[in-house]
C-alpha positions as CSV (number, residue, x, y, z in Angstrom):
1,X,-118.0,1.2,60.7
2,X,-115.6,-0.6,58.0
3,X,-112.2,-1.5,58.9
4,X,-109.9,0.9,57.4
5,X,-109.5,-0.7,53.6
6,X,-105.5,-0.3,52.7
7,X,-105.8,-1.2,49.0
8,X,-108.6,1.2,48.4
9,X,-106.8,4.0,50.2
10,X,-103.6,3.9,48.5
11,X,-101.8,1.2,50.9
12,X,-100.8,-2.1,49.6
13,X,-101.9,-5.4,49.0
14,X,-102.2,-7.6,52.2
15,X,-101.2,-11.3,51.7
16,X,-102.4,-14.6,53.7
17,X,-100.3,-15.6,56.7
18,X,-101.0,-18.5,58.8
19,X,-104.4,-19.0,60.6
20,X,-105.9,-17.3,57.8
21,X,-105.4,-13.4,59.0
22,X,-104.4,-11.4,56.3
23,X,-101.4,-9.0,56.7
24,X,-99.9,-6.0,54.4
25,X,-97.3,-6.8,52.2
26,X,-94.0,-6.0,53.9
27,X,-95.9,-6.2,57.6
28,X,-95.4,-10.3,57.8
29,X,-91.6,-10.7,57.3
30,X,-88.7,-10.7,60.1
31,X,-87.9,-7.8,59.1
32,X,-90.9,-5.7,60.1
33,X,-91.1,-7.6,63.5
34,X,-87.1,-6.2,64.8
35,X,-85.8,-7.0,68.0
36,X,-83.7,-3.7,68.8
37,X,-81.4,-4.2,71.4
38,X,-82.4,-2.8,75.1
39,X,-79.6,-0.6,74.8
40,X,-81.2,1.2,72.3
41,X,-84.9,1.3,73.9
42,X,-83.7,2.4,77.0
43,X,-81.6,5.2,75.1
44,X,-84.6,6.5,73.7
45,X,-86.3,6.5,76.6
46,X,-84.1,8.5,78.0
47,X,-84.0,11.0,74.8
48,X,-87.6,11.3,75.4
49,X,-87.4,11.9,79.2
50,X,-84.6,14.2,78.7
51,X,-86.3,16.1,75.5
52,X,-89.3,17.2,77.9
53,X,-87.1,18.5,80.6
54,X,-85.5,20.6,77.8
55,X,-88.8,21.7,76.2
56,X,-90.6,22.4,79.7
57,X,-88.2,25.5,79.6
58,X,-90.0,26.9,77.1
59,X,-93.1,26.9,78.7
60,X,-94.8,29.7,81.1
61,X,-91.8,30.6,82.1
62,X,-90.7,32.7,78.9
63,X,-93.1,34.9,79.9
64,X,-92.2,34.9,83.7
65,X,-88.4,35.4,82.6
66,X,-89.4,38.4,80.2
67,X,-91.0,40.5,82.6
68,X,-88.1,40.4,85.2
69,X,-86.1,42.1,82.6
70,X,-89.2,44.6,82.4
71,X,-90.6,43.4,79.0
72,X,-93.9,44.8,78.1
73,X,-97.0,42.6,77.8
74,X,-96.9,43.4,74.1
75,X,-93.3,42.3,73.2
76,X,-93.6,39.4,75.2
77,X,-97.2,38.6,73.0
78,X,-95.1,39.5,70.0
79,X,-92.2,36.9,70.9
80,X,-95.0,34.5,71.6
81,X,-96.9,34.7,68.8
82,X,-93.8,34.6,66.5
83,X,-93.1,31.1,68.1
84,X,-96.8,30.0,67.3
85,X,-96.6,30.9,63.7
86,X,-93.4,29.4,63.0
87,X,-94.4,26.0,65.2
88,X,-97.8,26.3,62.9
89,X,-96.4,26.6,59.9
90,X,-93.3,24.5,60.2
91,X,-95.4,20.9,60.9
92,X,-95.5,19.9,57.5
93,X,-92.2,21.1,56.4
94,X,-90.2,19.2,59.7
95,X,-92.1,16.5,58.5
96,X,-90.9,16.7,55.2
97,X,-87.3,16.8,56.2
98,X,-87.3,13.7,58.6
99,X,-88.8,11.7,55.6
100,X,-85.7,13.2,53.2
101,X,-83.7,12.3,56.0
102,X,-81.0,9.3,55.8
103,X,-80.7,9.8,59.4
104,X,-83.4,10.3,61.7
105,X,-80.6,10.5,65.1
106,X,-78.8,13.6,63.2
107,X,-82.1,15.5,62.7
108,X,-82.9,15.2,66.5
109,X,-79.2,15.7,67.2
110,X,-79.3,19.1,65.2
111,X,-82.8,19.8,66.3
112,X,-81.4,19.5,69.9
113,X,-78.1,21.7,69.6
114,X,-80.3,24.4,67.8
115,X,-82.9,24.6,71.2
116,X,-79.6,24.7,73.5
117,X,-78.5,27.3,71.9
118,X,-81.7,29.2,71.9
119,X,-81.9,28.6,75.5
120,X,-78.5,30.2,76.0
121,X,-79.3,33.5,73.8
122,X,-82.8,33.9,76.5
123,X,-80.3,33.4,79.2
124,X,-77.6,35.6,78.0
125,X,-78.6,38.4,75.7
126,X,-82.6,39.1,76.8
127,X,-82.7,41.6,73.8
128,X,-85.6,42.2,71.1
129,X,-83.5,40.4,68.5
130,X,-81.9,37.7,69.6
131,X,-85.0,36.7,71.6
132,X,-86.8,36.6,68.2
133,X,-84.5,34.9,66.8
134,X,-84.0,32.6,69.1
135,X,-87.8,31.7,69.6
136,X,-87.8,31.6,65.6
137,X,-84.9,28.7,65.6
138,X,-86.8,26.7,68.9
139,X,-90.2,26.6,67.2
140,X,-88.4,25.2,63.8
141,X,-86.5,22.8,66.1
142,X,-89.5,21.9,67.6
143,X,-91.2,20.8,64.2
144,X,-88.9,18.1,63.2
145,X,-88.5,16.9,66.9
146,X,-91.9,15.2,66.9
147,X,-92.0,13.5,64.0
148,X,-88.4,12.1,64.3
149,X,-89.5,10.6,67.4
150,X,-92.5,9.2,65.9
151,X,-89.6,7.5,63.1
152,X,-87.0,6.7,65.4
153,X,-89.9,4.6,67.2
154,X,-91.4,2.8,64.3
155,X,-88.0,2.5,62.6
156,X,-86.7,0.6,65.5
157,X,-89.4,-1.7,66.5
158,X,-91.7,-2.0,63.4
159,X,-95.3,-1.4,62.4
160,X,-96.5,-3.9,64.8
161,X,-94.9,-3.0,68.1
162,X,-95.4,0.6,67.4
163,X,-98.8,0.6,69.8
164,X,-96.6,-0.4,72.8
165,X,-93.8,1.9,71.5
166,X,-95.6,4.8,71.4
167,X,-97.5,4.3,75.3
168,X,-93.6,4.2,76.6
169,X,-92.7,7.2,74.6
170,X,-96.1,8.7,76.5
171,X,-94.8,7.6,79.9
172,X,-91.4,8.9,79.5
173,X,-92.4,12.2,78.2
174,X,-94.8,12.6,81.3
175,X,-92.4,11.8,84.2
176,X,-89.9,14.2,82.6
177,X,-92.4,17.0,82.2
178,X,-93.5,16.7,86.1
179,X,-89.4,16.4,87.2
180,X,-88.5,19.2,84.6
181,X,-91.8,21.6,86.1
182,X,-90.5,20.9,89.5
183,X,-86.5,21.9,89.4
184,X,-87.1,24.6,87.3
185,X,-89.8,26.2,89.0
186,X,-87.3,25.6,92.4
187,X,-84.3,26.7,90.4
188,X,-86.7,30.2,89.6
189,X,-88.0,30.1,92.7
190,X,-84.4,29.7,94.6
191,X,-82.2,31.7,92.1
192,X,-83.8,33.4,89.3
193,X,-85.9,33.0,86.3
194,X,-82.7,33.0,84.1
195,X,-81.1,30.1,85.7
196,X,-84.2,28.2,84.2
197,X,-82.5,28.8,80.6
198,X,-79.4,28.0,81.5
199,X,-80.6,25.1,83.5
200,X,-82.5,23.8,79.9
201,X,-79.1,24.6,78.2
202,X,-77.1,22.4,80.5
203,X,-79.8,20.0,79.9
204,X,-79.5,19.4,75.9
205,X,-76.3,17.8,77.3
206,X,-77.9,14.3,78.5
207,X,-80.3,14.4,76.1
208,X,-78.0,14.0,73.1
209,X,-75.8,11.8,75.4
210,X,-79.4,9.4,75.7
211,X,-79.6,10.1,71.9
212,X,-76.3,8.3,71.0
213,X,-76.7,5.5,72.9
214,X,-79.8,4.6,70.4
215,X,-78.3,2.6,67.6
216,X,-78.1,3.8,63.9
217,X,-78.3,0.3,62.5
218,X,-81.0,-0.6,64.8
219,X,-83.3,2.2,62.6
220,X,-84.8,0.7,59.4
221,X,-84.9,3.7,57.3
222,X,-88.1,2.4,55.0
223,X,-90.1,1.8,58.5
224,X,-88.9,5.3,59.8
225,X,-90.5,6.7,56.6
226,X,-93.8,4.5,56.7
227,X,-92.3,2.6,53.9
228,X,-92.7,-0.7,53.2
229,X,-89.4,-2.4,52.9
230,X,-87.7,-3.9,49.8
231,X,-87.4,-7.5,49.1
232,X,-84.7,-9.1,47.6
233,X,-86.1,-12.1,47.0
234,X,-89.7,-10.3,45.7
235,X,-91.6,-12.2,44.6
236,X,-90.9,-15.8,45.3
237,X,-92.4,-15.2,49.0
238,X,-95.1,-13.4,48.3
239,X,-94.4,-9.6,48.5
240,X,-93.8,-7.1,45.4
241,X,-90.6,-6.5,44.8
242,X,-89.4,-2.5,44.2
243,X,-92.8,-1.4,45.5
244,X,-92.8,2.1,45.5
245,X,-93.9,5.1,47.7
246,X,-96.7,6.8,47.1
247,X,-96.7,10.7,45.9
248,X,-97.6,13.3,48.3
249,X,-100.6,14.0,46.1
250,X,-101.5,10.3,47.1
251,X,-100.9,10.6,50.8
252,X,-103.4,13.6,50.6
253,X,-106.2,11.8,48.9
254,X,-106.0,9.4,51.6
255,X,-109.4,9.8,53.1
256,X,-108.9,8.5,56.7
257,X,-106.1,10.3,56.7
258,X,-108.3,13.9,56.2
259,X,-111.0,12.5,58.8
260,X,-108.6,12.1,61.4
261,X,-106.9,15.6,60.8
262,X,-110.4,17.1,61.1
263,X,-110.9,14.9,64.2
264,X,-108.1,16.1,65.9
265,X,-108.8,19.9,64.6
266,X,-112.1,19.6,66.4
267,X,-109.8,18.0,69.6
268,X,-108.2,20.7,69.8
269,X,-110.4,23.1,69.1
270,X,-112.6,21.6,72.2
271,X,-109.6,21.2,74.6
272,X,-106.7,24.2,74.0
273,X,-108.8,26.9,76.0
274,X,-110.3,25.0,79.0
275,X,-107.2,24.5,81.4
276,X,-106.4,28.5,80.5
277,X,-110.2,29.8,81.2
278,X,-110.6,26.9,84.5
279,X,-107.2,28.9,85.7
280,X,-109.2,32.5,85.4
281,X,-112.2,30.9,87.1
282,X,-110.3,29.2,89.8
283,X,-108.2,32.7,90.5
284,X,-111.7,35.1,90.6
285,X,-112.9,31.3,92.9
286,X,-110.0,31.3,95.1
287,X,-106.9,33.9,94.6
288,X,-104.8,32.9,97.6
289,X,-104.8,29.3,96.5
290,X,-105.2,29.9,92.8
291,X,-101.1,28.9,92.2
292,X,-101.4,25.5,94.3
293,X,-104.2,24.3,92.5
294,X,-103.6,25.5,89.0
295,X,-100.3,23.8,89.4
296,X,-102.2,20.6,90.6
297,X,-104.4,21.0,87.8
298,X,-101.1,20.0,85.6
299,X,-99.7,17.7,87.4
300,X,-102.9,15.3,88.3
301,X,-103.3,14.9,84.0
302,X,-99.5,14.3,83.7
303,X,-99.9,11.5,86.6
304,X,-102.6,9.8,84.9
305,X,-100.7,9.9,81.4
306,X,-97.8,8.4,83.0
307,X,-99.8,5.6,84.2
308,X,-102.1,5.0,81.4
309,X,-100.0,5.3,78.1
310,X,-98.7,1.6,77.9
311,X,-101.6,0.4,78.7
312,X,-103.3,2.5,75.9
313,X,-100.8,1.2,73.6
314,X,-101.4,-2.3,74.4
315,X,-105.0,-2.1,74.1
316,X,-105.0,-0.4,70.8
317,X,-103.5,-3.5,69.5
318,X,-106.3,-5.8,70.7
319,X,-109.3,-4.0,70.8
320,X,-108.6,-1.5,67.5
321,X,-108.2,2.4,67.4
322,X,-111.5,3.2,67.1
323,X,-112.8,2.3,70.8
324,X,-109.9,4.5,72.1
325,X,-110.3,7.6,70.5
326,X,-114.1,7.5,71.1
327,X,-113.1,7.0,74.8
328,X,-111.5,10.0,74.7
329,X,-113.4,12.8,72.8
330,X,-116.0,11.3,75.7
331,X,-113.8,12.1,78.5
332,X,-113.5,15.4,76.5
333,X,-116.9,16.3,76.6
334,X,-117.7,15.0,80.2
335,X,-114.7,17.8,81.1
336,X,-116.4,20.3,79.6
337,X,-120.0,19.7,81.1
338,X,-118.6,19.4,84.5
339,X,-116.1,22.7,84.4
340,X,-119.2,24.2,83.4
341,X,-121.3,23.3,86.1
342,X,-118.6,22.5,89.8
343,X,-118.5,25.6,91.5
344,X,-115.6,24.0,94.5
345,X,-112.4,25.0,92.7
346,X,-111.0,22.0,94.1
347,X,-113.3,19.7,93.0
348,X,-111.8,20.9,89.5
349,X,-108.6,19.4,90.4
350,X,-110.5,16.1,90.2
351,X,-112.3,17.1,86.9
352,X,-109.0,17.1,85.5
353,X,-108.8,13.5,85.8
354,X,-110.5,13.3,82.6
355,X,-107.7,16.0,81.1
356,X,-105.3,12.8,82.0
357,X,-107.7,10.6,80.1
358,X,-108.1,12.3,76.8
359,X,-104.2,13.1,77.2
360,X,-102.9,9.4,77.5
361,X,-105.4,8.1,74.5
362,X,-103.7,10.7,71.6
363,X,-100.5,10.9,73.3
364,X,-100.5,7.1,71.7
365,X,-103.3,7.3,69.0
366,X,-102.1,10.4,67.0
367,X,-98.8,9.3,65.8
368,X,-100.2,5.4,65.9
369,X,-103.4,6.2,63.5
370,X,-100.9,8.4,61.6
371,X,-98.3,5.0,61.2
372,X,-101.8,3.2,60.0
373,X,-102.7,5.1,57.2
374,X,-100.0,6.7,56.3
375,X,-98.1,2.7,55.6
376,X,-96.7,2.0,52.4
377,X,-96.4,5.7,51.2
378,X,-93.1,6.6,52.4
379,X,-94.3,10.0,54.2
380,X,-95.1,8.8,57.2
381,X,-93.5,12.0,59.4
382,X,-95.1,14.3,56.4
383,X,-98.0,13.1,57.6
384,X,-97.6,13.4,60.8
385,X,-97.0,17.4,59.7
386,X,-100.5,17.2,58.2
387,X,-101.9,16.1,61.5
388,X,-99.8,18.3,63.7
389,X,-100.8,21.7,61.4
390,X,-104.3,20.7,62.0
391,X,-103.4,20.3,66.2
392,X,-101.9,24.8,65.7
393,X,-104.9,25.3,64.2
394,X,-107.2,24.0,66.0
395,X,-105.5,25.1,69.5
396,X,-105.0,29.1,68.0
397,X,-108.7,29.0,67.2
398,X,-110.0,27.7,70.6
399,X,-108.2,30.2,72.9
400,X,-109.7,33.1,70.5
401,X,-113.5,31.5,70.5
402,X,-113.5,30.3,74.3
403,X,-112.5,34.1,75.3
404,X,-115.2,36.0,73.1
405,X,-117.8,33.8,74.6
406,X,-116.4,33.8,78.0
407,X,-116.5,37.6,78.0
408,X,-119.9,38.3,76.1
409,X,-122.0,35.4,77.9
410,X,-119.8,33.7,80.7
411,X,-117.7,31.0,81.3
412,X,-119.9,28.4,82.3
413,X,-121.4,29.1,78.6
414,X,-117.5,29.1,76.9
415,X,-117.5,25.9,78.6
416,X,-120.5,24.2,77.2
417,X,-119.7,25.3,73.8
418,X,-116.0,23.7,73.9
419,X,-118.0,20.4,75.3
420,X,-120.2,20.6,71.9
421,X,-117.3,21.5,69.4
422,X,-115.9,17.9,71.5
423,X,-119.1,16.2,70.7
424,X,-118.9,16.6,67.6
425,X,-115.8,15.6,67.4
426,X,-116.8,12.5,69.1
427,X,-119.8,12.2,66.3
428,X,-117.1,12.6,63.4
429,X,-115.1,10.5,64.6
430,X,-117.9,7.6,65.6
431,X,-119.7,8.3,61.9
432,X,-116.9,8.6,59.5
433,X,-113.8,7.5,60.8
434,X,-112.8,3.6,59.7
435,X,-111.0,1.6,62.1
436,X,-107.2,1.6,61.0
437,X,-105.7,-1.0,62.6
438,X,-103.9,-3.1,60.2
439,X,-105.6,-6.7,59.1
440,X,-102.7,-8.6,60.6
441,X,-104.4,-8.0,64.2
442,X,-107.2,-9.4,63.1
């Protein structure tokens, strides 16, 4: 398969460095290989870390929380499935807004206030209304959180650190998912489920403290956007001066671009429903010890994420993009087959090994192919919301197919079919999709 060709997708010119490797315009100077201060890395990963405590609230436990106060199943669907929609159709919007954005630290800022407060209405006033509304404002939140870490990231350390970037970001999200899961579930456990809100409101506190330690001048607002910076000097060393971004009508014509969104569709439409239908198989398997393993089931994947990210991000700077993914939309499909055919419901806790896998490569590979072929045009985070609207639809889709076939034909059936939507996943992506790292790896 072709590298991924900039100038015929819309990306700019490359121009000859030394050794004879070819790098994009605007990817060669200083100023596209920063050196933010540690102070401001560390703060970040610290946001991050912070950020998943926070969001962990969100999680399972809405539900649990909602039935103490003696919701019915079909408000707490309703509250659910309000969330979805908005988080669906708010991905290319939130994206939208962090590239408008002169500052990506006040959109996360705002973004964070907004889910604190959201937290506090669940904890304080567990009514029809302001639950709504306060899912409504968490889910929009949500949407412009994503891609203004993506643009804090590659606005801080460039287009050619991002790889490394983005594995951290990875490791940090991880360990703060497993500590968050843990003192809630205690705090639940101990107290009650509505300490868990207050415990996520108390915890938007550190999270904009880590926020403000990350440095404003530190963030190159053209690399945040997937710009590619001006030159003063222009032309004289090499680079066009003025260059500007591309429409959005460009960005969408971007064919690598569209390949990857349907990769990632098919991801997701392969992956969303098979932790959810293991857990039913694993409870009719083994009820008593159904809680202890499902809850394994999380944390082995989150363990293996937390070790492999960086290392994912390193080697997608050496060895390309391309290797990766197919690595794992494999580990995908190997899942798959084997829920399908282990009947020891704790031999399934080691099946999720290969959850951990596929979860460490596009923890690092989504937002990293996104910087790739979204350079040059200005919209990187938009495209980002391209890539995330196709992760909603994708995951709504797979719940709703995996639970008609589970109930008309089994699950061992359900899951063989999500391992063949991943395999063909794994053939798009091996037939169609270019290699996008840029030329100055090379």
């Amino acid at each position: 398969m072709d590298r991924f060709d900039g100038d015929r997708d819309g990306v700019l010119d490359g121009a000859v460095v030394g050794g004879g490797r070819v790098e994009p315009s605007g990817v060669g100077s200083p100023r596209d290989r920063p050196t933010p201060s540690g102070r401001s890395q560390r703060g970040l990963d610290w946001f991050i870390f912070f950020l998943a405590d926070v969001q962990t609230g969100f999680g399972p436990f809405i539900a649990v929380y909602l039935t103490t106060e003696k919701w019915t199943q079909a408000q707490i669907g309703l509250v659910l499935s309000i969330g979805g929609i908005v988080g669906l159709i708010g991905q290319m919007p939130g994206g939208a807004i962090v590239d408008a954005a002169r500052s990506e630290r006040l959109v996360a800022g705002l973004a964070i206030v907004t889910i604190g407060c959201s937290a506090l209405g669940y904890a304080a006033w567990p009514i029809l209304p302001v639950v709504m509304t306060a899912a409504t404002l968490h889910a929009a939140a949500s949407c412009v959180l994503g891609p203004a870490i993506a643009a804090i990231s590659l606005g801080l350390v460039g287009p050619l650190a991002i790889g490394e970037r983005l594995g951290r970001n990875a490791r940090f999200a991880s360990l703060g998912n497993g500590v968050a899961a843990a003192v809630m579930g205690t705090c639940g456990y101990l107290l009650s489920s509505r300490s868990v809100f207050l415990v996520t409101f108390i915890l938007a506190l550190p999270t904009l403290l880590a926020l403000s330690s990350i440095r404003e001048r530190e963030i190159d607002a053209a690399r945040a956007h997937g710009a590619v910076p001006r030159q003063a000097d222009g032309p004289k060393n090499g680079t066009k001066k003025g260059t500007k971004d591309t429409t959005v009508l460009g960005l969408l014509s971007r064919r690598p671009l569209l390949i990857f969104a349907l990769g990632i569709l098919l991801l997701q439409l392969g992956n969303a429903a098979m932790l959810p239908l293991m857990a039913g198989v694993v409870t009719t398997r083994s009820s008593q010890w159904a809680p202890v393993l499902i809850a394994a089931c999380i944390i082995v994947p989150q363990a293996i994420v937390a070790l492999m990210s960086p290392t994912v991000g390193a080697k997608a700077q050496v060895f390309g993009r391309r290797p990766l993914l197919l690595i794992g939309f494999a580990a995908l499909v190997v899942r798959g087959l084997l829920f399908a055919t282990v009947r020891d419901p704790y031999l399934l806790v080691a099946v999720q090994l290969f959850d951990g896998i596929t979860a460490a490569v596009f923890a690092v590979m989504v937002p990293l192919i996104v910087a790739d072929v979204a350079f040059g045009s200005g919209h990187f985070n938009l495209a980002q919301g391209i890539v995330g609207t196709a992760t909603g639809i994708g995951a709504s889709l797979s719940t709703v197919l995996a639970g008609y076939i589970s109930d008309k034909l089994g699950s061992s059936t359900a899951f063989l079919a999500l391992a063949g939507i991943a395999l063909l996943g794994l053939v798009t992506v091996g037939l169609l999709m270019p290699e996008t790292r840029r030329g100055s790896y090379s």
